[in-house]
C-alpha atoms as an extended CHARMM CRD file, in Angstrom:
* protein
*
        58  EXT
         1         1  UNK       CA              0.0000000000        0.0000000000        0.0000000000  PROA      1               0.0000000000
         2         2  UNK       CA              3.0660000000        2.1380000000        0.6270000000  PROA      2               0.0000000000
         3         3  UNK       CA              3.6700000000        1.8890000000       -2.7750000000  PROA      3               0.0000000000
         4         4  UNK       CA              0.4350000000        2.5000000000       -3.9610000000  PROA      4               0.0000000000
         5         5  UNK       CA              0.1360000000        5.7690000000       -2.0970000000  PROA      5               0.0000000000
         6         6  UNK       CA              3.1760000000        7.1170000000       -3.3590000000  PROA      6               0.0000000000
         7         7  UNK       CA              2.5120000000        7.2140000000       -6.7430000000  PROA      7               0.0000000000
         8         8  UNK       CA             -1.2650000000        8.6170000000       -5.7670000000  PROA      8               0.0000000000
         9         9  UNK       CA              0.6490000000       11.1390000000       -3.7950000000  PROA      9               0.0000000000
        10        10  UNK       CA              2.6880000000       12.6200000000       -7.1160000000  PROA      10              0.0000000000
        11        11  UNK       CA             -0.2950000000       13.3340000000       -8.6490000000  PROA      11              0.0000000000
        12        12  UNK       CA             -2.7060000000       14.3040000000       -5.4870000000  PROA      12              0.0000000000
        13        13  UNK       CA              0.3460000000       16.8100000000       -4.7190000000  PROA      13              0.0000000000
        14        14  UNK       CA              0.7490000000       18.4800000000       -8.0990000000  PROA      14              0.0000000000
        15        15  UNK       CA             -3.3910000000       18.9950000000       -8.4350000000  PROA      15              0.0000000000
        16        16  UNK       CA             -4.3700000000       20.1910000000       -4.5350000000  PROA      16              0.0000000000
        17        17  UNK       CA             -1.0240000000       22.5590000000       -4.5750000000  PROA      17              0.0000000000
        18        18  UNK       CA             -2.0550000000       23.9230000000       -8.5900000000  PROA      18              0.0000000000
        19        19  UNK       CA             -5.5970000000       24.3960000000       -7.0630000000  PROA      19              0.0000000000
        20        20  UNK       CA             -4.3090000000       26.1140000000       -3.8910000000  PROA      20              0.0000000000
        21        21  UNK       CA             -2.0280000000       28.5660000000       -6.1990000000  PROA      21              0.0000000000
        22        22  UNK       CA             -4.6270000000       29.1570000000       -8.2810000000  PROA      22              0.0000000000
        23        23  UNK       CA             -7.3300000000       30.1020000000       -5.6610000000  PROA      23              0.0000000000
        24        24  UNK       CA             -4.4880000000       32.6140000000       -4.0950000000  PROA      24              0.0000000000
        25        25  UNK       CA             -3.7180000000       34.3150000000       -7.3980000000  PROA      25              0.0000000000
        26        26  UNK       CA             -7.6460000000       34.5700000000       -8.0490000000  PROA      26              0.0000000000
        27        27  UNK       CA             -8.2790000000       36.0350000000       -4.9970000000  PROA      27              0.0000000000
        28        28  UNK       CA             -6.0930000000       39.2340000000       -5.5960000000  PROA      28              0.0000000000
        29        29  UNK       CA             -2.7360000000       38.3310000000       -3.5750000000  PROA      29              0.0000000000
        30        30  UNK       CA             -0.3160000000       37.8560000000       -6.2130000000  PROA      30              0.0000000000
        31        31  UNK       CA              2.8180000000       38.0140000000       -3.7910000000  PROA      31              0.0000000000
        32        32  UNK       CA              5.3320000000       35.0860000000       -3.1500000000  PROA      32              0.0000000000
        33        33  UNK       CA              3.6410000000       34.5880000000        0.7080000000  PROA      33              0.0000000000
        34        34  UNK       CA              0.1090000000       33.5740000000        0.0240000000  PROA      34              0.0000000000
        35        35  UNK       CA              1.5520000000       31.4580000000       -3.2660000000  PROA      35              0.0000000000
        36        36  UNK       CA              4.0730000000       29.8620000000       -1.0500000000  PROA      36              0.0000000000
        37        37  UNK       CA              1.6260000000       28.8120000000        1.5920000000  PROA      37              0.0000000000
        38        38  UNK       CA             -1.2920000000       27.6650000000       -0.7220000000  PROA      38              0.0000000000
        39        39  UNK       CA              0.9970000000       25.4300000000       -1.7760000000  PROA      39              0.0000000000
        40        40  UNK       CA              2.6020000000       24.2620000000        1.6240000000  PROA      40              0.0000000000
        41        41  UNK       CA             -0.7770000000       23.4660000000        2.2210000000  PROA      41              0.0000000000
        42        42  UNK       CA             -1.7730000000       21.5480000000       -0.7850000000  PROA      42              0.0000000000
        43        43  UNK       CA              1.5740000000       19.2550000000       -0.1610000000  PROA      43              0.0000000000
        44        44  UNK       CA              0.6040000000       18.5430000000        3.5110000000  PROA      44              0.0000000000
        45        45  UNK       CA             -3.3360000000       17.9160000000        2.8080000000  PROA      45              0.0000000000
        46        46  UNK       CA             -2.1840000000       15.9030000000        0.0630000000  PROA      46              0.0000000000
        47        47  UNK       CA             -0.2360000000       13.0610000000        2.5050000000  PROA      47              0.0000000000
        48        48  UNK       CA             -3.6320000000       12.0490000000        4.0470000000  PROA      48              0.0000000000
        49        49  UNK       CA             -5.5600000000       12.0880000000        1.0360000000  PROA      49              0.0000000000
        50        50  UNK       CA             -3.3820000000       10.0390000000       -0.9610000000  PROA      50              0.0000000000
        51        51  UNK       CA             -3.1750000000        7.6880000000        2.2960000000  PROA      51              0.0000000000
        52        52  UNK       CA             -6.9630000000        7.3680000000        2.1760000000  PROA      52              0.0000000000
        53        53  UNK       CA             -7.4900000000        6.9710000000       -1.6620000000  PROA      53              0.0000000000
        54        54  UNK       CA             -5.0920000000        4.5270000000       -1.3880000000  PROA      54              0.0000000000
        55        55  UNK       CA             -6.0850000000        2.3620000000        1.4320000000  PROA      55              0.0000000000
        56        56  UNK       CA             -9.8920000000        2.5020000000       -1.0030000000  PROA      56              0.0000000000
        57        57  UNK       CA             -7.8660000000        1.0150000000       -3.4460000000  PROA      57              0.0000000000
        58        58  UNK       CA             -6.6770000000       -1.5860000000       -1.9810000000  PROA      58              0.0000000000
């Protein structure tokens, strides 16, 4: 399952930290802070989410 949820975690990454960059650009803070943190936070939500999808899976 490790395996499993490391490849799901490449691609949960990319996609929740493109969606938290875009939703800070959107919202009218184009500086490096709220860019960098959106996607802090999309890298750390995506560890229990690709845990979860995985353990579906399986």
């Amino acid at each position: 399952m490790t395996r499993l949820m490391m490849l799901l975690f490449s691609m949960v990454a990319t996609t929740l930290m493109g969606v938290g960059i875009v939703i800070a650009l959107v919202s009218g803070h184009a500086t490096l802070q709220p860019i960098l943190i959106a996607a802090a936070v999309g890298f750390i939500l995506a560890l229990p989410v690709s845990w979860y999808i995985a353990k579906q899976l399986v």
